[in-house]
C-alpha positions in Angstrom: -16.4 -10.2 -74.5 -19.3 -12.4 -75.8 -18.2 -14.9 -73.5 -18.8 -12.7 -70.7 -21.9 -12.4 -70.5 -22.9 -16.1 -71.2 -21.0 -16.9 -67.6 -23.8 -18.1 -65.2 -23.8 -19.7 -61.9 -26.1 -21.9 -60.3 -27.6 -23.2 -57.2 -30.6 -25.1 -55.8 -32.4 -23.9 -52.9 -35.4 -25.4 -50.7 -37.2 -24.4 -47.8 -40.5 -26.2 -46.4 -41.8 -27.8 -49.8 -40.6 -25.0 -52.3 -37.8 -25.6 -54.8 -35.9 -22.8 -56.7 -33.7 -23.8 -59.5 -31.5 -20.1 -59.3 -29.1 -18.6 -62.1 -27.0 -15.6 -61.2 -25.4 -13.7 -63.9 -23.2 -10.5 -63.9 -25.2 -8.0 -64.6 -27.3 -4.9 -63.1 -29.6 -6.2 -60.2 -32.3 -7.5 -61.8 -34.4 -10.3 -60.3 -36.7 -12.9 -62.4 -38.6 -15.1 -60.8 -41.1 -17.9 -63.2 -40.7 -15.3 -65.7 -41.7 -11.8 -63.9 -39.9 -9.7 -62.7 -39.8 -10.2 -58.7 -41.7 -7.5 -56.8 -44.9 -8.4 -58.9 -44.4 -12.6 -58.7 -43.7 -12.0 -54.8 -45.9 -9.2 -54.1 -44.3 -8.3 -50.8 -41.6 -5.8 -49.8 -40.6 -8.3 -46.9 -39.8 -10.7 -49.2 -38.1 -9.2 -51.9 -35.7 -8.3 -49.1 -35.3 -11.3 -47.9 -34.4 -12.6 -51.4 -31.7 -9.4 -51.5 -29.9 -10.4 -48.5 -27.4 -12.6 -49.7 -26.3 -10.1 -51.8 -26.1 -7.2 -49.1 -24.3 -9.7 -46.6 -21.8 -9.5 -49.5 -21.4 -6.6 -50.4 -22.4 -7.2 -54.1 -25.8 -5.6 -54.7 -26.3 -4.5 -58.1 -23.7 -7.1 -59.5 -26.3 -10.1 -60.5 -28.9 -10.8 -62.3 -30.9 -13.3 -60.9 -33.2 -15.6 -63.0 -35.2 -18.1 -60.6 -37.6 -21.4 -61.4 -39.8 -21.8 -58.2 -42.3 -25.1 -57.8 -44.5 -26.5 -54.6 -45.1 -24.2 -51.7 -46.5 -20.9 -51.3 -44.6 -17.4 -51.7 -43.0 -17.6 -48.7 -41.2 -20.7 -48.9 -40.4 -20.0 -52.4 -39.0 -16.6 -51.2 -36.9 -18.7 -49.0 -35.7 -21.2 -51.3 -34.7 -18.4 -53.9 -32.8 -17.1 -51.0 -30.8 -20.2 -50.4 -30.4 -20.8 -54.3 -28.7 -17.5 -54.4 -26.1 -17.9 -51.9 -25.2 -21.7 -53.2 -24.8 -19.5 -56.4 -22.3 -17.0 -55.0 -20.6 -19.3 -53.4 -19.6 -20.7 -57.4 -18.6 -17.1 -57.7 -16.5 -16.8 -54.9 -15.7 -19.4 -52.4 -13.9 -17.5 -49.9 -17.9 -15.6 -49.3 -18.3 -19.0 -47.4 -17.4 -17.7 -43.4 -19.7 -14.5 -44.4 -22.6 -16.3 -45.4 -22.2 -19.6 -43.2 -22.1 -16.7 -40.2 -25.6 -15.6 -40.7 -27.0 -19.1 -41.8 -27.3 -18.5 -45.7 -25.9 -21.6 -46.3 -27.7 -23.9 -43.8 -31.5 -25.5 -45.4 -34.0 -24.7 -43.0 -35.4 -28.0 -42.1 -38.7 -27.1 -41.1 -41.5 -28.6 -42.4 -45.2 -28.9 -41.6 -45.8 -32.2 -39.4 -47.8 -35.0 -40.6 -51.5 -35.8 -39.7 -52.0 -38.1 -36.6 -54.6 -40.7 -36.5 -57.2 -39.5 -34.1 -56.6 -36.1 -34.3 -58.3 -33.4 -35.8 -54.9 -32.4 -37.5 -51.2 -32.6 -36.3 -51.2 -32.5 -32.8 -54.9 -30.6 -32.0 -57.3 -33.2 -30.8 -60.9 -33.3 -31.1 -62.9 -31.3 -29.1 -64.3 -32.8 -26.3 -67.5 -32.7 -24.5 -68.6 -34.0 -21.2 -72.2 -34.3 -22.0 
């Protein structure tokens, strides 16, 4: 029974520049992320839903604990990559979740990312403002 509770499963997630290392554990629902708890790291009610959603897509709210390492980014994209950390996770749980979350794009990185700085440009793709006179 000690064994038990040692079981953890990971998964990496990304989204824009954010990394989340993600642990999911059997346990009671709890959610950890950089070492507080998530609704004050986070700060949002959006988000902390969006971090949820894996778990309500299947069916196994309340199952997990989740224990996340977040770098680079801001809150959002971390929110994200947690997100996508989570469902590589459940997917070591259970591979037949695949179909469910593959349906609603858990699965798939997001690949957007901010654009790079052109050369005569005022940033990506806004260009100086002109004048006439």
């Amino acid at each position: 029974m000690a064994t038990e509770s040692r079981v953890r499963y990971y998964g990496t997630g990304k989204r824009k520049n954010a990394i989340a290392r993600v642990w999911i554990t059997p346990g009671t629902g709890q959610v950890v992320v950089n070492d507080r708890p998530a609704s004050r790291y986070l700060g949002r009610l959006v988000l902390e839903k969006l971090i949820a959603q894996p778990f309500v897509t299947t069916h196994t709210e309340g199952r997990f604990d989740v224990i996340a390492k977040c770098k680079g980014g801001g809150i959002s994209g971390q929110a994200g990559a947690i997100r996508h950390g989570i469902s590589k996770a459940l997917l070591e749980v259970d591979p037949e979740l695949r179909p469910v979350l593959r349906r609603i794009g858990l699965l798939t990185r997001d690949p957007r990312v901010k654009e790079r700085k052109k050369y005569g440009r005022k940033r990506a793709r806004r260009g100086f403002q002109f004048s006439k006179r």
